[in-house]
SERO-4910 file (N, C-alpha, C, O; in steps of 0.05 Angstrom, whole numbers):
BEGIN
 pado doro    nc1    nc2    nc3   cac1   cac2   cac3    cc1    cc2    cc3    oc1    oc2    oc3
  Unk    A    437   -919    382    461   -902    380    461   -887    353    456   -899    332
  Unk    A    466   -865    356    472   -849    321    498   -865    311    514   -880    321
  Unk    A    496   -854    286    518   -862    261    544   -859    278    550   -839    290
  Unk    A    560   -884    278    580   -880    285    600   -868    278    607   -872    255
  Unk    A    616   -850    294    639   -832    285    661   -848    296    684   -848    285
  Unk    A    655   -860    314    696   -885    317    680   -908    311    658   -914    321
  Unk    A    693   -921    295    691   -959    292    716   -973    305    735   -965    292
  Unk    A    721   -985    319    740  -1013    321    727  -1031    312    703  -1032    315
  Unk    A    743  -1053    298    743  -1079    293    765  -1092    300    786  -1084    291
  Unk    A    764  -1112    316    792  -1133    317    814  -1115    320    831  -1117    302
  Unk    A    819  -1094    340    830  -1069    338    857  -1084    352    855  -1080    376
  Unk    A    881  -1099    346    896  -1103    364    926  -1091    368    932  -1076    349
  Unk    A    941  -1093    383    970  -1084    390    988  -1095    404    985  -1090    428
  Unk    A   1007  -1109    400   1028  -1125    417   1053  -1117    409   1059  -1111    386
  Unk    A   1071  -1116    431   1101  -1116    423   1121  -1130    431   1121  -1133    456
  Unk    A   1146  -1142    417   1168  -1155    425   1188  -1141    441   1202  -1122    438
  Unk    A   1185  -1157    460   1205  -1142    489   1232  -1168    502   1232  -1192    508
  Unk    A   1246  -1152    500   1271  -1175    510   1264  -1193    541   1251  -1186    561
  Unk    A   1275  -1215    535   1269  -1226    556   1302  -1241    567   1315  -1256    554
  Unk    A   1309  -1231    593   1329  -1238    597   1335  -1238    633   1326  -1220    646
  Unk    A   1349  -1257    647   1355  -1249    681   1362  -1235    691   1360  -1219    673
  Unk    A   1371  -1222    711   1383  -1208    726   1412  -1204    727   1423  -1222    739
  Unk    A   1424  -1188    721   1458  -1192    723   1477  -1187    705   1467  -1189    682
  Unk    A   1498  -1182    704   1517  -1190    685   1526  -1210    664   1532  -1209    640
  Unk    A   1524  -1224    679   1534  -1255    667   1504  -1256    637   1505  -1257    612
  Unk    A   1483  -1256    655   1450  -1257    644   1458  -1228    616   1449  -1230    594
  Unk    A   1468  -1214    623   1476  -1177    602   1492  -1194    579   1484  -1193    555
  Unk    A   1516  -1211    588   1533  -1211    560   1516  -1241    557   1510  -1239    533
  Unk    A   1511  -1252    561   1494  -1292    548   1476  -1272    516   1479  -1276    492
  Unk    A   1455  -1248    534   1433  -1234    519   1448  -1226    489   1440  -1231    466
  Unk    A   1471  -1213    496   1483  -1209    467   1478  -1232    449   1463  -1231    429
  Unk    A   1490  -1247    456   1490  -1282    431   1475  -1291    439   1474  -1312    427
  Unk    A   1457  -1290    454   1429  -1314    450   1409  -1298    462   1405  -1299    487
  Unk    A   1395  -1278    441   1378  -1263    447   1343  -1273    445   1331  -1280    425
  Unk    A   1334  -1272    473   1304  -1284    468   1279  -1262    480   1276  -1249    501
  Unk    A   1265  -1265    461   1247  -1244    467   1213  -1258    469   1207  -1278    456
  Unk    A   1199  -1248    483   1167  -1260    480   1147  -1228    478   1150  -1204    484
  Unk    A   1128  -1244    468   1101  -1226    456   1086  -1215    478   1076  -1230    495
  Unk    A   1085  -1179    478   1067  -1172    500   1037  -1167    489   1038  -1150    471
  Unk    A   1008  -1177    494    992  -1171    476    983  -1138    494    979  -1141    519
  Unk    A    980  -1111    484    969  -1098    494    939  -1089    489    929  -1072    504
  Unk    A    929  -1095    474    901  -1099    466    906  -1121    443    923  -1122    426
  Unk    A    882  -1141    452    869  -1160    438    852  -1165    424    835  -1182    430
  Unk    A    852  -1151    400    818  -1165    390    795  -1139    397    773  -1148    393
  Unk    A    794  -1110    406    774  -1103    413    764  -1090    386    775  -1086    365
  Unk    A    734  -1085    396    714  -1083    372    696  -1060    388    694  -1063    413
  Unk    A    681  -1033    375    664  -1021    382    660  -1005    380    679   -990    382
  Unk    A    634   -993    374    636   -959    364    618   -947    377    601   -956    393
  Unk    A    625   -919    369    622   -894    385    597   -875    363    596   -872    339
  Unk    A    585   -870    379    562   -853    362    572   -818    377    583   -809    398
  Unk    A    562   -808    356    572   -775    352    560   -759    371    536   -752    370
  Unk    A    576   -754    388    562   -735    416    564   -753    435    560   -743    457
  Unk    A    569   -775    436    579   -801    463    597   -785    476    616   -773    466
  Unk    A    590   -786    508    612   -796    520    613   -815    539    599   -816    559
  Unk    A    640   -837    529    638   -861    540    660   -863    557    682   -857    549
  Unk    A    658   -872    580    680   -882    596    703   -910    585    701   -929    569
  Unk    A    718   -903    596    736   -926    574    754   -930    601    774   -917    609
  Unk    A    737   -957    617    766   -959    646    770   -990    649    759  -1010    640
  Unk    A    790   -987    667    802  -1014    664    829  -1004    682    839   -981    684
  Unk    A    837  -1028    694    867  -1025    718    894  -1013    699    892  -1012    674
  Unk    A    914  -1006    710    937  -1000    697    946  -1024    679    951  -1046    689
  Unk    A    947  -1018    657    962  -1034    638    939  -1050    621    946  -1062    601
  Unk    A    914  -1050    628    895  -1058    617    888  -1049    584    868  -1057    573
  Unk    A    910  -1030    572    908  -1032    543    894  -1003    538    894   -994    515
  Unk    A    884   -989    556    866   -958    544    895   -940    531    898   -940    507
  Unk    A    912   -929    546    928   -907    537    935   -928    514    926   -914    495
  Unk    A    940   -943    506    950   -954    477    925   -961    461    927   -974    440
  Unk    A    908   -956    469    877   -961    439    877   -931    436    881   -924    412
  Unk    A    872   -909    456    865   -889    447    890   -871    432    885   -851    420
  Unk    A    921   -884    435    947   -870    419    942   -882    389    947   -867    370
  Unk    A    933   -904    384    920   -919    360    903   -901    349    912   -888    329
  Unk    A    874   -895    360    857   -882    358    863   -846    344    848   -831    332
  Unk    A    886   -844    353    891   -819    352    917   -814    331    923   -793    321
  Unk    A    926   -833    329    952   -840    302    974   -841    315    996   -842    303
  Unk    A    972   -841    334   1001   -847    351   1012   -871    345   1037   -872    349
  Unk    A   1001   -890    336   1011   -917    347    998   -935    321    974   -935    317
  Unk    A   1019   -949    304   1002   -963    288    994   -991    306   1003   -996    328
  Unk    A    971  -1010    290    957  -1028    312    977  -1050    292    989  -1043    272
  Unk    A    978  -1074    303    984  -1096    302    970  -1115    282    979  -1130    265
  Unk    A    941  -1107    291    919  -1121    271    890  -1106    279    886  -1093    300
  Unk    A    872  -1112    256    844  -1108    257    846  -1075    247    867  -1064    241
  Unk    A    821  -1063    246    824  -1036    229    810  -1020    256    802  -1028    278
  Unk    A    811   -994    244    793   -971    265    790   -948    245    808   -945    229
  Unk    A    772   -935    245    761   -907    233    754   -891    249    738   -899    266
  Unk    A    760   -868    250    752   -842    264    746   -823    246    764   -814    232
  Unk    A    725   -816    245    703   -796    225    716   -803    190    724   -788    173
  Unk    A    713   -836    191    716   -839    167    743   -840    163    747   -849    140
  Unk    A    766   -835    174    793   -828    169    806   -856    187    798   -863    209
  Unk    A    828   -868    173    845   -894    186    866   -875    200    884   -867    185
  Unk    A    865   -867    228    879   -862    241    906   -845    240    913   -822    242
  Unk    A    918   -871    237    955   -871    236    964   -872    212    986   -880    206
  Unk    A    943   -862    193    945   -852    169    957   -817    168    964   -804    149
  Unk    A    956   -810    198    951   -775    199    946   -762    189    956   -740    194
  Unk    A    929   -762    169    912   -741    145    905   -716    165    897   -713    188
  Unk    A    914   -697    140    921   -674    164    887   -663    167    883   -650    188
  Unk    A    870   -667    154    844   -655    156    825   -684    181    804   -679    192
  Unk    A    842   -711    184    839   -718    215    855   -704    234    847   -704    258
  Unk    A    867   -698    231    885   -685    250    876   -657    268    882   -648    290
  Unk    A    854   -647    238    857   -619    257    819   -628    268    805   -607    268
  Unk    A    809   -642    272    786   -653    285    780   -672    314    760   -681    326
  Unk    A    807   -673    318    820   -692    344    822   -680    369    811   -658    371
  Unk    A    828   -686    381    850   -681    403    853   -703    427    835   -718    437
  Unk    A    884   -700    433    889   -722    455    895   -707    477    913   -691    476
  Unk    A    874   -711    505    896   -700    533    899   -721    551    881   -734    560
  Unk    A    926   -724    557    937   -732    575    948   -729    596    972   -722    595
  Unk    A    940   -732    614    933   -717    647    968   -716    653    977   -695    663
  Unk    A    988   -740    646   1003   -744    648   1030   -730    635   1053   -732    642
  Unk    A   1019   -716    618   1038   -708    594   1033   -683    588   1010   -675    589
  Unk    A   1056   -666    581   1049   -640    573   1056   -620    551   1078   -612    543
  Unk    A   1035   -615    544   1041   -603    513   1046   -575    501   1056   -565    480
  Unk    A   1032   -563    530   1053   -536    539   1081   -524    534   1100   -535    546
  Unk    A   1085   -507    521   1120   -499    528   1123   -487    556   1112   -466    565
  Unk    A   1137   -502    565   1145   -489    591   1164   -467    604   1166   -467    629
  Unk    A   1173   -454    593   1185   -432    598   1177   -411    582   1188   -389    586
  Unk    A   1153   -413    560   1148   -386    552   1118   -390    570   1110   -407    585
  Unk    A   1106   -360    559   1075   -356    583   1054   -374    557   1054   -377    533
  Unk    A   1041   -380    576   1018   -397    569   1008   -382    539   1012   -392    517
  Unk    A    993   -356    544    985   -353    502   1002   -357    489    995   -361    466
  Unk    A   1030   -358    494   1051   -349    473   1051   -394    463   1060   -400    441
  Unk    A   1045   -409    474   1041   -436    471   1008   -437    453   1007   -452    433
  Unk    A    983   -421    462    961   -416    446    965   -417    420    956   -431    403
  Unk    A    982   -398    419    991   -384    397   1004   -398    384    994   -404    362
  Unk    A   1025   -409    388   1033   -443    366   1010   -446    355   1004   -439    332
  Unk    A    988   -460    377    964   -480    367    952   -467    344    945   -479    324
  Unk    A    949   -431    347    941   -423    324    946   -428    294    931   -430    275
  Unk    A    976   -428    299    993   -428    270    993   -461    262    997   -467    239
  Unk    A    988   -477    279   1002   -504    280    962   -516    262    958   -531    243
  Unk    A    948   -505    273    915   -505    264    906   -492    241    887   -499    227
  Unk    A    921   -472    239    914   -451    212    891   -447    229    872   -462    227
  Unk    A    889   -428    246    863   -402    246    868   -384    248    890   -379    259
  Unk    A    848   -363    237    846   -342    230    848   -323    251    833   -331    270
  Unk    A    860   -302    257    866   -283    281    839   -280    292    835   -286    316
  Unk    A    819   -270    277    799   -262    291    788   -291    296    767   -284    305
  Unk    A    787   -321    298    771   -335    310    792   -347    328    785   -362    347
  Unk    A    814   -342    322    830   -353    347    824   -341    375    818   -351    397
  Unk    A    826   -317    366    812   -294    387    786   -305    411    784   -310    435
  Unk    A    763   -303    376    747   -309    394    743   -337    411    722   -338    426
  Unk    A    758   -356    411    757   -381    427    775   -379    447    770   -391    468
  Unk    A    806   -359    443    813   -359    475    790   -345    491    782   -356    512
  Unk    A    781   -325    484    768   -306    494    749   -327    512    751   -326    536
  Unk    A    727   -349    497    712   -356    506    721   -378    525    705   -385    542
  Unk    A    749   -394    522    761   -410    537    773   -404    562    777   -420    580
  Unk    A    780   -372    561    785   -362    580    767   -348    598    774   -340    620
  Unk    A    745   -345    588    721   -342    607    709   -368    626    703   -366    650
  Unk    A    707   -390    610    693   -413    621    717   -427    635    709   -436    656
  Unk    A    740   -432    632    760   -438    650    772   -420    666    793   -429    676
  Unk    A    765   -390    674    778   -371    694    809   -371    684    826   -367    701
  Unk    A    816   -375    664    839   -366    658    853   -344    646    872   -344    630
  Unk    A    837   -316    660    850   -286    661    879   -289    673    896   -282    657
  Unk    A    886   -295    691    906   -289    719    921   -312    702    943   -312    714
  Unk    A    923   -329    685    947   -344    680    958   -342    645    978   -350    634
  Unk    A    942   -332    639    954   -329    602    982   -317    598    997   -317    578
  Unk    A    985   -307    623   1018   -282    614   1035   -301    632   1059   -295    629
  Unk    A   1033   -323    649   1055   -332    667   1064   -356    648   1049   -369    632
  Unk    A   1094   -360    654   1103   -380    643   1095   -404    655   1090   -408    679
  Unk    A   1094   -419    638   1082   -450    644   1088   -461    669   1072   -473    683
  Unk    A   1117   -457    677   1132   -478    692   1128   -464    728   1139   -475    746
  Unk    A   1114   -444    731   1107   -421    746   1069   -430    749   1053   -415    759
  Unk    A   1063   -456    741   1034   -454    742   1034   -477    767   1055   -490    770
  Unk    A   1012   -483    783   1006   -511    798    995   -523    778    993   -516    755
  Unk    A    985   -549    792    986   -574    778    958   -569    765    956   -577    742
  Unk    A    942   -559    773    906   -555    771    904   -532    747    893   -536    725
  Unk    A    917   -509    754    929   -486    728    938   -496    700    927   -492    678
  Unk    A    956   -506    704    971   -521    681    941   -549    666    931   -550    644
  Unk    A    936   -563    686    912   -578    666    896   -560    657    890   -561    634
  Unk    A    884   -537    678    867   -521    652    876   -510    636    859   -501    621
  Unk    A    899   -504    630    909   -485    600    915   -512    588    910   -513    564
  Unk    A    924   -529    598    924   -563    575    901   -565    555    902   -560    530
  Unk    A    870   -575    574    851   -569    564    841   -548    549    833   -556    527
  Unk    A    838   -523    554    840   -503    529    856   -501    501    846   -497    478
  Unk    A    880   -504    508    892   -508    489    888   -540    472    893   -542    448
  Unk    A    882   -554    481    870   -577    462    845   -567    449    842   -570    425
  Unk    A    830   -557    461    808   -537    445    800   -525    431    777   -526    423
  Unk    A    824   -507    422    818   -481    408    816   -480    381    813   -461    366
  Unk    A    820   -510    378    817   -511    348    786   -528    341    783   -542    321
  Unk    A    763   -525    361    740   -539    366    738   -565    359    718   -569    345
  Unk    A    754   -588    364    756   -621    362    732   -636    362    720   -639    384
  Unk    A    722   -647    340    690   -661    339    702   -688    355    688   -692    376
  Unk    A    714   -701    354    731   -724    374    761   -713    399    784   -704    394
  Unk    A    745   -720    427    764   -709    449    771   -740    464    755   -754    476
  Unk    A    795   -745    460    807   -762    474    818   -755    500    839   -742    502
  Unk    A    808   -761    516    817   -755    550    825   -782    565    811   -801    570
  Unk    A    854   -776    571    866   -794    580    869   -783    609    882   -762    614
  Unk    A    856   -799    631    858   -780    657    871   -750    661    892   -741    671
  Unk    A    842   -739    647    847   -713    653    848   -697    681    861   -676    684
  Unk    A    833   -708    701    831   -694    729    857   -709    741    856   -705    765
  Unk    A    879   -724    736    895   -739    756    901   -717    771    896   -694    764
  Unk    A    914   -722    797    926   -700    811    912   -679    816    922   -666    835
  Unk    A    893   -671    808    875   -651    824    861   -651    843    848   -671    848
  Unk    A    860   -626    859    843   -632    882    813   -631    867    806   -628    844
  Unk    A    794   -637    896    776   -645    892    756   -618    882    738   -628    868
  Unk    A    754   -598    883    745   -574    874    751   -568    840    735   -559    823
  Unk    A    774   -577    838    791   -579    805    772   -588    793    755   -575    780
  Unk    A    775   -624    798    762   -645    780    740   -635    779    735   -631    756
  Unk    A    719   -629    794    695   -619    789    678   -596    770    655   -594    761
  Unk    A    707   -579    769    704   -558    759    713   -574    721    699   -570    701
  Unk    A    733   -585    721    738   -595    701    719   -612    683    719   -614    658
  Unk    A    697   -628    708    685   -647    694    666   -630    686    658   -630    663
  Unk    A    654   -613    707    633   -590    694    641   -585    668    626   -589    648
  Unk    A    668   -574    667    667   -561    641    673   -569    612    670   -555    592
  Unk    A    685   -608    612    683   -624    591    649   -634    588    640   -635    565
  Unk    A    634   -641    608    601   -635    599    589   -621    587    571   -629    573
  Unk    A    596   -594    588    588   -570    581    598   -564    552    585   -550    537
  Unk    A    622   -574    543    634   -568    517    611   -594    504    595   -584    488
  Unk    A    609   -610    507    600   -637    503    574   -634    484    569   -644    462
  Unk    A    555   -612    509    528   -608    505    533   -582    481    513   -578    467
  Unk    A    551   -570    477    546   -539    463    554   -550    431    546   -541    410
  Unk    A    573   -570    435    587   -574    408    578   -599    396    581   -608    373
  Unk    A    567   -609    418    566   -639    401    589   -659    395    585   -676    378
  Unk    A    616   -656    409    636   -665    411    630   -693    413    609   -697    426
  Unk    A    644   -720    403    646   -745    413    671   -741    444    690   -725    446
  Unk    A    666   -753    456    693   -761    476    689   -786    489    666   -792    495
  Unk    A    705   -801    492    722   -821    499    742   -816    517    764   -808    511
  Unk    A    733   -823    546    755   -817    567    764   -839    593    750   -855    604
  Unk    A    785   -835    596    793   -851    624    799   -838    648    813   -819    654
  Unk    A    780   -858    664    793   -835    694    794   -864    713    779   -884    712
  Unk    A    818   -859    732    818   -880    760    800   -864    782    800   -872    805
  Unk    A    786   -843    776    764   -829    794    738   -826    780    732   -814    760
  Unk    A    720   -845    801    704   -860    793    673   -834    790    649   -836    785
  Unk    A    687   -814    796    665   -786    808    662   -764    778    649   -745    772
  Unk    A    687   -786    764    691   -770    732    665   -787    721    643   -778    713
  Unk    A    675   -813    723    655   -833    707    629   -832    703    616   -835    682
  Unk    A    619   -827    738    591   -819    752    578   -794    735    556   -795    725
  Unk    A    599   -770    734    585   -751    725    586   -744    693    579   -722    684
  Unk    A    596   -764    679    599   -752    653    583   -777    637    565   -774    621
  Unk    A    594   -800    645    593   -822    626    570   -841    633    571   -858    651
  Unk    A    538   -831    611    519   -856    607    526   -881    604    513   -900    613
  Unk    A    556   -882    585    555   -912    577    589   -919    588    603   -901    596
  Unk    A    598   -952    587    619   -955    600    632   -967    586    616   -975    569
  Unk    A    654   -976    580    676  -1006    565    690  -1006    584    701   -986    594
  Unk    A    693  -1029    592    712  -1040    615    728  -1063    600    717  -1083    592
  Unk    A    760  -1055    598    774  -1073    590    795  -1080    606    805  -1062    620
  Unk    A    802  -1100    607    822  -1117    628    845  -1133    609    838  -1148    592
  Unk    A    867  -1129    613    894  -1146    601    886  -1143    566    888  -1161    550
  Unk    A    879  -1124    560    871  -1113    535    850  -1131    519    851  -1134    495
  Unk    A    833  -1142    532    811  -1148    516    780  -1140    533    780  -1145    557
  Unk    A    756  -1128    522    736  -1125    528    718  -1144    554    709  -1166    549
  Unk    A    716  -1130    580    702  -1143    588    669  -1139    591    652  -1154    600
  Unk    A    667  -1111    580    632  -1098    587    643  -1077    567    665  -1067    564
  Unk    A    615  -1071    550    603  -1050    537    578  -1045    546    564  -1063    537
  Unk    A    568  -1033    557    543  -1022    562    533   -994    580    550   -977    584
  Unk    A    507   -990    590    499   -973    599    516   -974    632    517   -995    643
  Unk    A    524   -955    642    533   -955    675    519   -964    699    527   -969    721
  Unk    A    489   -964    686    477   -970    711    471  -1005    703    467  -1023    718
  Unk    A    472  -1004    681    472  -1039    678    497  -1050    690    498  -1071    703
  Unk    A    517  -1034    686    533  -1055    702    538  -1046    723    561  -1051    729
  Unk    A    526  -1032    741    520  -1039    766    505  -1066    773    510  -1086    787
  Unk    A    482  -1058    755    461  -1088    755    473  -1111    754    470  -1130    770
  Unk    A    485  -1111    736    493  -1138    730    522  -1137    752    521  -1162    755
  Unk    A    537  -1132    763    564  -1133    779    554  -1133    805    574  -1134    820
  Unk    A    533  -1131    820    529  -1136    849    501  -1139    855    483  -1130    841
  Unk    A    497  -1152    877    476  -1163    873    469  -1153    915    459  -1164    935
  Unk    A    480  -1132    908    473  -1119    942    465  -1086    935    474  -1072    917
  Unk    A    447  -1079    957    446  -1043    958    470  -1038    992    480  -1051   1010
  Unk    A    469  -1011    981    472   -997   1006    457   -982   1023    450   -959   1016
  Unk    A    447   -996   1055    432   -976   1063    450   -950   1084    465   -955   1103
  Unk    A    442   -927   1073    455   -911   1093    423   -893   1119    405   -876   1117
  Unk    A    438   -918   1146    415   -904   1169    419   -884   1189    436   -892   1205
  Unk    A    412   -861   1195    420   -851   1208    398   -847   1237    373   -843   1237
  Unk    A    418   -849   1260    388   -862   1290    394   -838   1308    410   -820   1304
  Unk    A    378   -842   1325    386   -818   1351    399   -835   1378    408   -827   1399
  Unk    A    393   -865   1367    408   -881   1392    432   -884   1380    426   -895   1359
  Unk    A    455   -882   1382    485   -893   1369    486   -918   1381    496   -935   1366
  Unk    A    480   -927   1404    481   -947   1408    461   -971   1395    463   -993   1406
  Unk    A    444   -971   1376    423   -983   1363    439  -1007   1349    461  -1003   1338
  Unk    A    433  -1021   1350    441  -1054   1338    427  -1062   1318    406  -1074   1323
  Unk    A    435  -1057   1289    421  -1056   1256    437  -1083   1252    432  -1088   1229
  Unk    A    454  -1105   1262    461  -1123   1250    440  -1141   1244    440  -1154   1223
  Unk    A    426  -1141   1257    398  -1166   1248    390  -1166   1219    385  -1185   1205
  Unk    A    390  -1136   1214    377  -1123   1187    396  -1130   1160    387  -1134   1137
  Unk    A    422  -1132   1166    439  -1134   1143    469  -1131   1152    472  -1126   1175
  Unk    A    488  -1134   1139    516  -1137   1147    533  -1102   1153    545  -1091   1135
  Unk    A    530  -1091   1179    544  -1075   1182    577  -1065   1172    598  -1073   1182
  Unk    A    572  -1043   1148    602  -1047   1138    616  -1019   1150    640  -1016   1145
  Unk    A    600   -993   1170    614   -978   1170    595   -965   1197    572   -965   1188
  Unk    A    594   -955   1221    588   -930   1238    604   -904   1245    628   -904   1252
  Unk    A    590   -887   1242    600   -863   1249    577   -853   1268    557   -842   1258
  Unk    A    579   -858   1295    563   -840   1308    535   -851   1308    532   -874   1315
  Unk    A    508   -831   1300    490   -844   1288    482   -855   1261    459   -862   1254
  Unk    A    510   -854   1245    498   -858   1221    515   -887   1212    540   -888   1208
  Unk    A    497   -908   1210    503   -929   1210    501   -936   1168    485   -926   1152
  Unk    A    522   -955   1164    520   -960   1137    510   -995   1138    516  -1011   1157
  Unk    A    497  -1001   1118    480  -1029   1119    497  -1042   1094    508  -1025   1080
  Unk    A    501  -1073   1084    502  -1084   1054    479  -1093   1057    480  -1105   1078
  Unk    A    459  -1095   1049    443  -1120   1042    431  -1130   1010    435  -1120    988
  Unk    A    416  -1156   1017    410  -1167    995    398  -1147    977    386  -1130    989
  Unk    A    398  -1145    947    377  -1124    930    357  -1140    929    339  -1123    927
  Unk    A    344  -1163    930    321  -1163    936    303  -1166    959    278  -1169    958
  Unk    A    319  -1165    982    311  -1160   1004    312  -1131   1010    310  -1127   1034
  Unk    A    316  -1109    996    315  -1086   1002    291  -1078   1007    288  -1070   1031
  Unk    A    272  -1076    994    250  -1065   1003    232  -1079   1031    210  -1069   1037
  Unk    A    241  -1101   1044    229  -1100   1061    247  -1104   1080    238  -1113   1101
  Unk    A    274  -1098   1078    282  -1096   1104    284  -1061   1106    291  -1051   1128
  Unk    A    280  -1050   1089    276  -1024   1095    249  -1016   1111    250  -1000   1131
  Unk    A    225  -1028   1100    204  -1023   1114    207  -1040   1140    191  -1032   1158
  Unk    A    225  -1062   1149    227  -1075   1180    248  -1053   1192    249  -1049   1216
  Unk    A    263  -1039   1174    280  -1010   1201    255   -995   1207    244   -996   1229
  Unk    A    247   -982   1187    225   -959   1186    210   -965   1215    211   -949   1234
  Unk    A    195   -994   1215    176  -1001   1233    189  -1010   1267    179  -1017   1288
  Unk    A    209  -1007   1259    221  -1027   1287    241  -1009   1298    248  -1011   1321
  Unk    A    252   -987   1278    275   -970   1299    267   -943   1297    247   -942   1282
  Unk    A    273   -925   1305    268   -888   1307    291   -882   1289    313   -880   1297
  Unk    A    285   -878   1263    306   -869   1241    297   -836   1241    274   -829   1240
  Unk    A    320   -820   1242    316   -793   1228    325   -792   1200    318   -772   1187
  Unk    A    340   -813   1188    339   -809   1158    356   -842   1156    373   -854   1170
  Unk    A    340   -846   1128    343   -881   1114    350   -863   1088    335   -845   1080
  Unk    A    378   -872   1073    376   -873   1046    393   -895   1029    416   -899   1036
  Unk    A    381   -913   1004    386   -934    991    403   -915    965    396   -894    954
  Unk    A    431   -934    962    450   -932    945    451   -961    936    449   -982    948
  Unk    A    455   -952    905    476   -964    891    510   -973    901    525   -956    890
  Unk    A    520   -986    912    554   -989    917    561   -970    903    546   -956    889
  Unk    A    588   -967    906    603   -947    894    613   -955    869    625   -976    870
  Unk    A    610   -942    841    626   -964    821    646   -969    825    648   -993    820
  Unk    A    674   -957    834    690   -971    848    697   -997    852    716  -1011    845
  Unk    A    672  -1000    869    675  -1029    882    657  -1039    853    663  -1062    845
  Unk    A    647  -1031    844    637  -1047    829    665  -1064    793    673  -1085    782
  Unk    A    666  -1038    793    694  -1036    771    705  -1058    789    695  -1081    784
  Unk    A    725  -1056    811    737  -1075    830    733  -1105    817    746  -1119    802
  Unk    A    700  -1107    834    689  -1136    833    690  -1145    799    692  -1169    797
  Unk    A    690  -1134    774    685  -1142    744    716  -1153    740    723  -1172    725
  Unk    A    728  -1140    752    760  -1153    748    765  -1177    757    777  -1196    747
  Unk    A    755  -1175    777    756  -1193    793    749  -1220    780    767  -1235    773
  Unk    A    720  -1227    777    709  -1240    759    715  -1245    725    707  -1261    707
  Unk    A    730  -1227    727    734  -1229    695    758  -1247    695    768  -1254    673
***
């Protein structure tokens, strides 16, 4: 890995939350005998990020990501353990970390919504200190690579859901961020969106050399962006590594997908039938029985097409929780 640009150490966060019953009676007791217990939201995590990474950062709801990367980003002081981002302690907000960042949150919007979309750019300009002519030239180029001619003049609240994330995304941009925090950026988009979206956080990735660090519950973000993975559960680390290792290591089956000219053909002998459509039958079997129960279909049935998968990480993410 190159020189790291984020460090965690012992990165942790918990908070005191009232604890009390249901009711009235339970409403006034809470006044005079108030009891509260410890929520841990990250525990203890540790790990760094080399410059130009991008790493997937997933884990189920509440598993601690939107609160490491608000840390990460100075939102949120931590509880315990330290973190550095390009050398700078976070939630320190040094304004020269500040203008090297950015957070998007699929969820949240940073848009003004009743004026038109540049006239919100245009903050970011003043709010960034750039110069007219390079502000220029980055809508210009943001609005080429995201097709956003037809929406710069409409007001925000006048955009769909897919519109509005791409002027989100640009506008976290325009001030060129060497660290991009993406907090499910494709949520809610159709499937044409996300694609177009993931294309185009790849693409910034490769031109700038950006670090990013992102979360997605769509496993088609993960697939296409992210070499490497952290999977954290109830806020402590359960996997750092490469994606296809933890495939390796999280199942210990392929997928065969067969497709026959008999629909009626009977592949259970071969392996555990998990799905037919017609002629195209789906297989689990053993991974080290793959290669020769592939060559016993080949030899024994009339296949017009055999192809071996990996499970879906999905199921794989799924099963690590599971186990964990």
């Amino acid at each position: 890995m190159s020189e790291p640009i984020v460090t965690l150490q012992r990165l942790s966060k918990s908070y005191v939350v009232p604890v009390r019953e249901a009711g009235v009676v339970a409403a006034v007791k809470s006044l005079f005998d108030r009891r509260t217990r410890v929520v841990e939201a990250v525990r203890e995590i540790s790990f760094d990020i080399g410059a130009g990474e991008i790493v997937g950062f997933l884990g189920p709801n509440g598993a601690g990501k939107t609160t490491t990367l608000k840390m990460l980003s100075g939102l949120l002081h931590p509880s315990g353990g330290t973190a550095r981002v390009m050398g700078f302690q976070p939630w320190r907000r040094d304004r020269a970390f500040l203008e090297q960042i950015t957070l998007v949150m699929g969820q949240r919007n940073q848009l003004m919504w009743d004026i038109p979309v540049v006239d919100s750019f245009d903050r970011n300009r003043v709010v960034y200190r750039l110069s007219r002519d390079e502000y220029r030239t980055r809508v210009d180029e943001l609005t080429e690579l995201l097709d956003l001619a037809q929406l710069l003049n409409k007001p925000v609240r006048t955009l769909s859901l897919g519109e509005r994330m791409k002027c989100e995304v640009a506008a976290a941009l325009l001030h060129h961020p060497r660290v991009l925090y993406l907090d499910e950026p494709t949520l809610g988009l159709d499937v044409t969106m996300q694609r177009r979206l993931r294309g185009f956080i790849g693409d910034y990735n490769k031109r700038t050399g950006a670090t990013v660090l992102l979360t997605s519950h769509y496993m088609a973000d993960v697939e296409a962006l992210c070499p490497r993975v952290i999977v954290v559960h109830h806020g402590a680390i359960l996997f750092d590594g490469a994606l296809a290792d933890l495939v390796a290591r999280a199942t210990a089956h392929k997928t065969l997908i067969v497709d026959v000219d008999d629909a009626a053909v009977d592949l259970s002998r071969f392996g555990e039938v998990v799905a037919r459509d017609g002629g195209r039958i789906t297989l689990r079997v053993a991974k080290a029985e793959t290669a020769r129960i592939t060559g016993a279909i080949l030899a024994q049935v009339t296949v017009s097409d055999l192809t071996v998968m990996d499970p879906p990480i999905d199921e794989v993410i799924d099963r690590i929780f599971t186990d964990g």
